[in-house]
C-alpha positions as CSV (number, residue, x, y, z in Angstrom):
1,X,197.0,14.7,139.0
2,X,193.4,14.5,140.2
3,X,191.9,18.4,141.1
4,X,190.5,15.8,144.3
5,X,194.4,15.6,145.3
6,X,195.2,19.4,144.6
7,X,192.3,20.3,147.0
8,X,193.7,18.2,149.8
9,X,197.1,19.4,149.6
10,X,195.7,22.8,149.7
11,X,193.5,21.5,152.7
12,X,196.6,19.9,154.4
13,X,198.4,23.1,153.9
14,X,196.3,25.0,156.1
15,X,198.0,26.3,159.4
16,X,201.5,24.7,158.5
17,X,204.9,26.1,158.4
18,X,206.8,24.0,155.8
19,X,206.3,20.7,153.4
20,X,208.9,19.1,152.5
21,X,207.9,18.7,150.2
22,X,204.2,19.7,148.3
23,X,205.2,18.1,145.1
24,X,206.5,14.9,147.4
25,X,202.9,15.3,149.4
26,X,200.5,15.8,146.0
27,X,202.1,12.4,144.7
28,X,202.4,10.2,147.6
29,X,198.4,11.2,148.3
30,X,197.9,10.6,144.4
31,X,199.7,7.1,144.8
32,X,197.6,6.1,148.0
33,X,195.0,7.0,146.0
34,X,195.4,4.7,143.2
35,X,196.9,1.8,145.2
36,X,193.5,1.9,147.7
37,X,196.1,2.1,150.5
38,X,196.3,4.3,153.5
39,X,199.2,7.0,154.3
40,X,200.9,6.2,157.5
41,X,201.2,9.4,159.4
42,X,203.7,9.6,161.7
43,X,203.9,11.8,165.1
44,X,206.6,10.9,167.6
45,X,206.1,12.0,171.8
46,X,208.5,11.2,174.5
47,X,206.1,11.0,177.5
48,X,208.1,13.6,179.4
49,X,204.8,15.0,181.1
50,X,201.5,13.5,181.3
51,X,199.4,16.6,180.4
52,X,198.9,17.9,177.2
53,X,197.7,21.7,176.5
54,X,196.2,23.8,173.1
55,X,199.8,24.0,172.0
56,X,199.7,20.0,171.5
57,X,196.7,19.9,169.7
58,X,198.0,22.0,166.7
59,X,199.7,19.3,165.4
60,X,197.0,16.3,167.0
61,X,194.2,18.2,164.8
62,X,196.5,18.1,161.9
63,X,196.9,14.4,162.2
64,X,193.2,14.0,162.5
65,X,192.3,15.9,158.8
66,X,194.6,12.8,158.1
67,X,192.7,9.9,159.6
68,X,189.1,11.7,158.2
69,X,190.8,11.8,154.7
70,X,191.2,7.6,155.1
71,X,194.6,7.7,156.5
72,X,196.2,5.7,159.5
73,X,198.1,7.6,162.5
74,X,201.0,5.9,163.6
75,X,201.8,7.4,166.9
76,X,205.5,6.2,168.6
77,X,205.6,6.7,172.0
78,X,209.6,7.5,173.2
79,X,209.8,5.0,175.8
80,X,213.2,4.3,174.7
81,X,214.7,7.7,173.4
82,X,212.7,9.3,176.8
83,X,215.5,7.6,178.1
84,X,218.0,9.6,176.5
85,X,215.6,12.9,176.8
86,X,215.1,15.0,173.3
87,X,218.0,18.1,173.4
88,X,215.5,20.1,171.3
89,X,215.6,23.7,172.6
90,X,217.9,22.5,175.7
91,X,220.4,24.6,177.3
92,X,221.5,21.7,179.4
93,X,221.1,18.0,179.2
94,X,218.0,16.9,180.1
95,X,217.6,14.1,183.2
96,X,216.4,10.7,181.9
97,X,212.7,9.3,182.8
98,X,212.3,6.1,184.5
99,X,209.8,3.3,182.6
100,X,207.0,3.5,185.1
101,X,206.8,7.2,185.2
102,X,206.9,6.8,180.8
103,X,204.2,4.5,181.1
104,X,201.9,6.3,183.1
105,X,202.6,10.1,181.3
106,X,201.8,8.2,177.9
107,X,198.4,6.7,179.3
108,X,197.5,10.2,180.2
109,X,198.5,11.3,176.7
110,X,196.2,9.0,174.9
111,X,193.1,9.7,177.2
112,X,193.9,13.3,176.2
113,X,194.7,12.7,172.5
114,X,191.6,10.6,172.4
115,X,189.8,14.1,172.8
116,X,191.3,15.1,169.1
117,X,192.0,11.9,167.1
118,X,189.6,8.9,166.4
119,X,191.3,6.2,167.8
120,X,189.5,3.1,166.3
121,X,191.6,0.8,165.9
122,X,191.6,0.9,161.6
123,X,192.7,4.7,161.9
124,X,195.5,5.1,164.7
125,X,198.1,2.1,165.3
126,X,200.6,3.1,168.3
127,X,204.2,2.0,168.8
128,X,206.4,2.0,171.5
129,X,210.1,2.7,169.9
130,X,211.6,0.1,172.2
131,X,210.1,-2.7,170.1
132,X,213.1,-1.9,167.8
133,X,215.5,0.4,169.4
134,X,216.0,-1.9,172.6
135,X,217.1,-4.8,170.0
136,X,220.0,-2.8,168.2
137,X,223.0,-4.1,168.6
138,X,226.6,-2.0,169.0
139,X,227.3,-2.9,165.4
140,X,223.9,-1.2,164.4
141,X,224.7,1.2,166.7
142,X,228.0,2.0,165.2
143,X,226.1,2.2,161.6
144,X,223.4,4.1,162.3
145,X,225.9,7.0,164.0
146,X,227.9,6.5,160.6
147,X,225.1,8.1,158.7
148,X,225.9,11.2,160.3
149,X,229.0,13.5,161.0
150,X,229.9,15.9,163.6
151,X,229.6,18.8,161.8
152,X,226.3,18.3,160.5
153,X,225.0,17.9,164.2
154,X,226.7,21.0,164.8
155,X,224.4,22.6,162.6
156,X,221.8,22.2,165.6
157,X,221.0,25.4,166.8
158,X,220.7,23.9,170.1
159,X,223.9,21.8,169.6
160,X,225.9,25.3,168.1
161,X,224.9,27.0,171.2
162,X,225.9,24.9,173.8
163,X,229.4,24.2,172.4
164,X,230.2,27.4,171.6
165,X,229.8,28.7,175.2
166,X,231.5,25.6,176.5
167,X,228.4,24.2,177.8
168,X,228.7,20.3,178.3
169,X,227.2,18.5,175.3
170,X,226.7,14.6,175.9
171,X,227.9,12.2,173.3
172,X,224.4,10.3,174.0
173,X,222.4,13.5,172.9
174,X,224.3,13.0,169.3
175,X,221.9,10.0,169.4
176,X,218.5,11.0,169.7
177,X,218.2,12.7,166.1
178,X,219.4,9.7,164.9
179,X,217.5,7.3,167.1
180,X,213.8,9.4,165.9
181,X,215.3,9.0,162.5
182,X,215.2,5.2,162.7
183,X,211.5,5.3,163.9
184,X,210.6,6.2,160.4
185,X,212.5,3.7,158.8
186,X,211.2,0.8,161.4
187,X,207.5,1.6,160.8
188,X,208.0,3.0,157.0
189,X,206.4,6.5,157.8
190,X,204.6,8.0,154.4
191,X,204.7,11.4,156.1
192,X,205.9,13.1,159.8
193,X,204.3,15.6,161.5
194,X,205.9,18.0,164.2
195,X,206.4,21.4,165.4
196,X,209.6,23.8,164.0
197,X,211.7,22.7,167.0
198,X,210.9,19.3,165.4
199,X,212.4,20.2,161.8
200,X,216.1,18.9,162.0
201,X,215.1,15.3,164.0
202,X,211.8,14.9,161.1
203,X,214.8,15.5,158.4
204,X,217.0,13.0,159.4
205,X,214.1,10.6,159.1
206,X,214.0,11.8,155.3
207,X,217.7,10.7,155.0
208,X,217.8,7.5,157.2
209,X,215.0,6.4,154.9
210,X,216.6,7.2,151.7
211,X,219.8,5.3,152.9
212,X,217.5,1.8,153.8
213,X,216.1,2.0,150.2
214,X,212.6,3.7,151.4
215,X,210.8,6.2,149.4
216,X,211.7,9.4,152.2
217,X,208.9,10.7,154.0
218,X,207.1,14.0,153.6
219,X,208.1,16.1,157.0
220,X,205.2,19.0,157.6
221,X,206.3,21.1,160.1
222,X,203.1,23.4,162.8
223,X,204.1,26.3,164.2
224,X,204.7,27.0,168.0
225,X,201.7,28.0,169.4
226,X,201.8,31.2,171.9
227,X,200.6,31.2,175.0
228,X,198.2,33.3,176.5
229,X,200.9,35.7,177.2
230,X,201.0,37.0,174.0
231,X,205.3,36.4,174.1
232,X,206.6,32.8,174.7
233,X,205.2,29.3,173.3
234,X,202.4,27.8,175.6
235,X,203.9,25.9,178.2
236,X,202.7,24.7,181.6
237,X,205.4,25.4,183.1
238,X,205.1,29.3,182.4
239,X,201.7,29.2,183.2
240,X,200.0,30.7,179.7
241,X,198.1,27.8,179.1
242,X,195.3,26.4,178.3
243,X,195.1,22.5,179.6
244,X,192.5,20.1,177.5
245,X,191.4,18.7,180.7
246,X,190.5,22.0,182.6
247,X,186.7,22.8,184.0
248,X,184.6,24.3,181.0
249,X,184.7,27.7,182.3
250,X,188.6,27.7,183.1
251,X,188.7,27.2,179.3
252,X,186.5,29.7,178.5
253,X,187.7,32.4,180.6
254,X,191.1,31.9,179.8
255,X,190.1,32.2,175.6
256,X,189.1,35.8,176.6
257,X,192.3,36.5,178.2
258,X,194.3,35.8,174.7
259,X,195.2,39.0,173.5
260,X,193.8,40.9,170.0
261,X,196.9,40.5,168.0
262,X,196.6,36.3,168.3
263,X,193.2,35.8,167.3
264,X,193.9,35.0,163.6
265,X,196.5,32.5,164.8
266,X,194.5,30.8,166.9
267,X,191.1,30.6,164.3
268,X,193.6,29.1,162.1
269,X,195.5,26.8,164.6
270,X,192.6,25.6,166.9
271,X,189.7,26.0,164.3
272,X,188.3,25.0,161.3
273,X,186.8,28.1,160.5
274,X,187.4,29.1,156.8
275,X,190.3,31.7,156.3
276,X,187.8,34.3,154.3
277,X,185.9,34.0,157.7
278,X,188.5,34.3,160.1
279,X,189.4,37.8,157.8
280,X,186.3,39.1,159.0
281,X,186.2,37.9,162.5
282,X,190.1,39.3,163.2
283,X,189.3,42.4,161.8
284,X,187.8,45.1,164.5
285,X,186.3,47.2,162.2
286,X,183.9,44.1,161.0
287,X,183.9,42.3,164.2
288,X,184.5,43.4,168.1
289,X,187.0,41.6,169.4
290,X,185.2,40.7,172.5
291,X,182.2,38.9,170.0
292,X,185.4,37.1,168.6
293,X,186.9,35.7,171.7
294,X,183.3,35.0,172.7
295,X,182.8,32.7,169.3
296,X,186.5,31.2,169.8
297,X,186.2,30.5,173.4
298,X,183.2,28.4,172.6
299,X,184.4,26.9,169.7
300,X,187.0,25.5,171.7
301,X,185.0,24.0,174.9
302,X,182.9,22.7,172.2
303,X,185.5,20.8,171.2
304,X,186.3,18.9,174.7
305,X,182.7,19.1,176.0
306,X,180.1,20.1,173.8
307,X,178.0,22.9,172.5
308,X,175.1,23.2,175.7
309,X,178.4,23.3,178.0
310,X,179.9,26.1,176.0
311,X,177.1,28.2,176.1
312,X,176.8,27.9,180.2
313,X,180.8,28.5,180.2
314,X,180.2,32.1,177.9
315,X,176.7,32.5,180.2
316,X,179.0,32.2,183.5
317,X,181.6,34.2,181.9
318,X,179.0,37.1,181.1
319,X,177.4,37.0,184.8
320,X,181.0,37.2,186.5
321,X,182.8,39.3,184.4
322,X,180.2,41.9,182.6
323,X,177.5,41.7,185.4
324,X,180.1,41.6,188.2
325,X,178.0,38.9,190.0
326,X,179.5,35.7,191.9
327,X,179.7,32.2,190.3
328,X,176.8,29.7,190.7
329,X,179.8,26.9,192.5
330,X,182.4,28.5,194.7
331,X,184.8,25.7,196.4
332,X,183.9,25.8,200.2
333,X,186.6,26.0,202.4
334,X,187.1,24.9,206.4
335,X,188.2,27.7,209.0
336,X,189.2,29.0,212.1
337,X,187.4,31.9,213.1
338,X,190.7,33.5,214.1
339,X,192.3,36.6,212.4
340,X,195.1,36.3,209.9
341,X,197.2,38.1,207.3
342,X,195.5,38.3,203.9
343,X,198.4,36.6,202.5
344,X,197.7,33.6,205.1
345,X,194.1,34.2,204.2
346,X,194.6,33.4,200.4
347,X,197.2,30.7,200.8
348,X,195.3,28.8,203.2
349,X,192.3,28.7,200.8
350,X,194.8,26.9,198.1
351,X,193.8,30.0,195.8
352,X,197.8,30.4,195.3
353,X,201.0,28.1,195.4
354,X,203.3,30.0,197.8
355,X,203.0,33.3,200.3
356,X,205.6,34.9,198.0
357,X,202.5,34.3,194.8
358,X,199.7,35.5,197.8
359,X,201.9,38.8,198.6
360,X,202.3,39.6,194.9
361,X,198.6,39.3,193.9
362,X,197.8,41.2,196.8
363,X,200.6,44.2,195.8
364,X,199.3,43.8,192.0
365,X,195.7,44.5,193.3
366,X,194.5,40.9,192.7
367,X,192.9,40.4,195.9
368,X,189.2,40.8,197.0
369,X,187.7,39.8,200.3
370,X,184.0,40.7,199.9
371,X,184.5,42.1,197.0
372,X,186.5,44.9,198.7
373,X,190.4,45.2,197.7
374,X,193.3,44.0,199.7
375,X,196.0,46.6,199.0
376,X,198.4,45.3,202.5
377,X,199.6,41.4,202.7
378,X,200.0,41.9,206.4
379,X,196.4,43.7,206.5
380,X,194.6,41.4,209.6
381,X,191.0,39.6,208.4
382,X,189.2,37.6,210.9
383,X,187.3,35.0,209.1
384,X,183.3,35.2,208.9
385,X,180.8,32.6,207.7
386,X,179.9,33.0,203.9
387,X,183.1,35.5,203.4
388,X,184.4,35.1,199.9
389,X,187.6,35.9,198.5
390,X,188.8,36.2,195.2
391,X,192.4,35.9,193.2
392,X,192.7,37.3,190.2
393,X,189.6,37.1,187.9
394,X,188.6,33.5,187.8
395,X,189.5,32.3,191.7
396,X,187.1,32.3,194.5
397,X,186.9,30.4,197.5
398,X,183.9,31.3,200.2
399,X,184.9,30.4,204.2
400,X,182.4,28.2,206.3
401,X,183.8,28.9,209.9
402,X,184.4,26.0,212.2
């Protein structure tokens, strides 16, 4: 085997979890190789939201080192198992999406993805898994679920759960592994790429394969990615993301919010920074953490925007947080000149979801009207022309009185 195909196995390596397997990898590159023919790289989403974050792009920047080593991406889009919705990490059954709403979240997703992959034509081709899966018959059906038994589902961490505390388990949800599975047999998959909450599905992929006469793809599983809260996987819905789409200095200002102990994940994850590098720039004796998070933070607006943007993002950042100054843009916002709670204060200027979220911020200290702090949600402000009020570090609103 070619040193060439030893370096990009050791290239492909980078940031993963497991390869099932490296010897399986180093020879299906090596065979490309001699054959002149492209890998086809597979990465499965069910549309279930139309936003992507940081945490997606793990395994979207894996799939690009792909395409720029000559490979195709083959991305499915779940229209059809989004119907069933994937049990991965599930403690109930999840509600089934409707085809307009799939259609829509999966345009989003590509505009997005488009910010990581090259999507010329010649390097991504993208599927919709109801070209094949809407066409099975109940006799395929009944052989495809044959491939499988009971107990091996079982072996589902998600599946285990659920049954053992007598939580409801729908016979349909037996179907999605399987149903994923048969995506890489209909559009012979070389390799799969996923998250670990992706491992068991990406397996069965292997084995459906293998039973249809195909050589069984390689699975590489990313790691999770954790959000900005240092404890759980980013997720939108626990707020401790970072979104691809957000305003330059969003982006940036979050990056410094990620604590110390995540920085070598996140050089390695997000980054193509070389790993003798990242040694030095994770360790605080060699580097300050802030002059880390500084180089990350525009490292990664670099990649969305570009580098002139990045450096007005870390500017801002400086000028606000360091200097103490006010942004150059704060959102304007309509009042009366009436007085009103500071919780009513913050909520009508859309700097928080709910009065409950205004209240809290306000007890945690959050709060700044004029840059003095609210320390009472009922304490009375009456509204005056150029008044500014802050949430938090990165949310200010100024009031133009009516």
């Amino acid at each position: 085997m070619s040193r060439e195909i030893l370096e990009q196995v050791e290239s492909l390596k980078r940031g993963t979890v497991e390869v099932f397997t490296e010897l399986e990898l180093a020879q299906r590159l090596d065979k490309a190789a001699r054959e002149g023919r492209p890998l086809r790289i597979k990465l499965g989403m069910d549309p279930t939201a139309p936003d992507i974050h940081l945490g997606h792009t793990v395994v979207l920047r894996k799939l690009r080192q792909f395409q720029d080593m000559g490979h195709k991406a083959v991305l499915i889009i779940g229209d059809y198992t989004a119907r069933i919705g994937d049990p991965t990490g599930q403690n109930t059954t999840r509600p089934m999406l409707g085809t307009e709403q799939i259609r829509a979240n999966a345009k989003t997703y590509f505009q997005q993805a488009g910010k990581i992959l090259d999507m010329s034509p010649d390097k991504v081709e993208i599927r919709y898994n109801s070209e094949w899966l809407a066409d099975l018959k109940l006799a395929d059906i009944i052989k495809l679920t044959a491939s499988m038994t009971v107990a091996r589902m079982l072996e589902r961490d998600t599946f285990e759960l659920r049954y053992k505390k007598g939580d409801p388990i729908g016979v349909h949800e037996f179907l999605y592994p399987l149903m994923q599975g048969f995506d890489s047999v209909s559009i012979k998959s070389d390799v799969e790429l996923g998250g670990t909450d992706q491992t068991y599905n990406n397996l069965v992929g292997r084995d459906l394969q293998r039973l249809d006469g195909q050589e069984p793809q390689i699975v590489i599983t990313m790691p999770i990615l954790v959000g900005l809260d240092g404890k759980e996987k980013m997720s939108k819905s626990k707020g401790n993301y970072i979104g691809v789409t957000e305003a330059p200095k969003d982006m940036f200002g979050k990056t410094m919010s990620i604590p110390d102990e995540l920085m070598d994940n996140y050089f390695t994850l997000l980054t193509d920074v070389p790993a003798e590098q990242i040694a030095i720039l994770t360790d605080p004796f060699k580097t300050h953490p802030k002059e880390a998070k500084v180089k990350l933070g525009k490292m990664i607006v670099t990649q969305f925007y570009d580098e002139a943007t990045a450096e007005a993002a870390a500017a801002e950042f400086d000028k606000v947080f360091a200097q103490k100054q006010l942004p150059d843009e704060i959102p304007q916002v309509a009042i009366e000149a009436e007085p009103m709670t500071a919780a009513k204060l913050v909520l009508h200027c859309k700097l928080v979801h709910t009065g409950g979220e205004a209240k809290r911020m306000i007890q945690q200290g959050g709060v700044r009207v004029n840059d003095a702090q609210i320390s009472d949600a009922n304490t009375q402000i009456t509204p005056e022309n150029g008044m500014v009020v802050q949430v938090g570090k990165r949310k200010f609103a100024r009031l133009i009185v009516r």
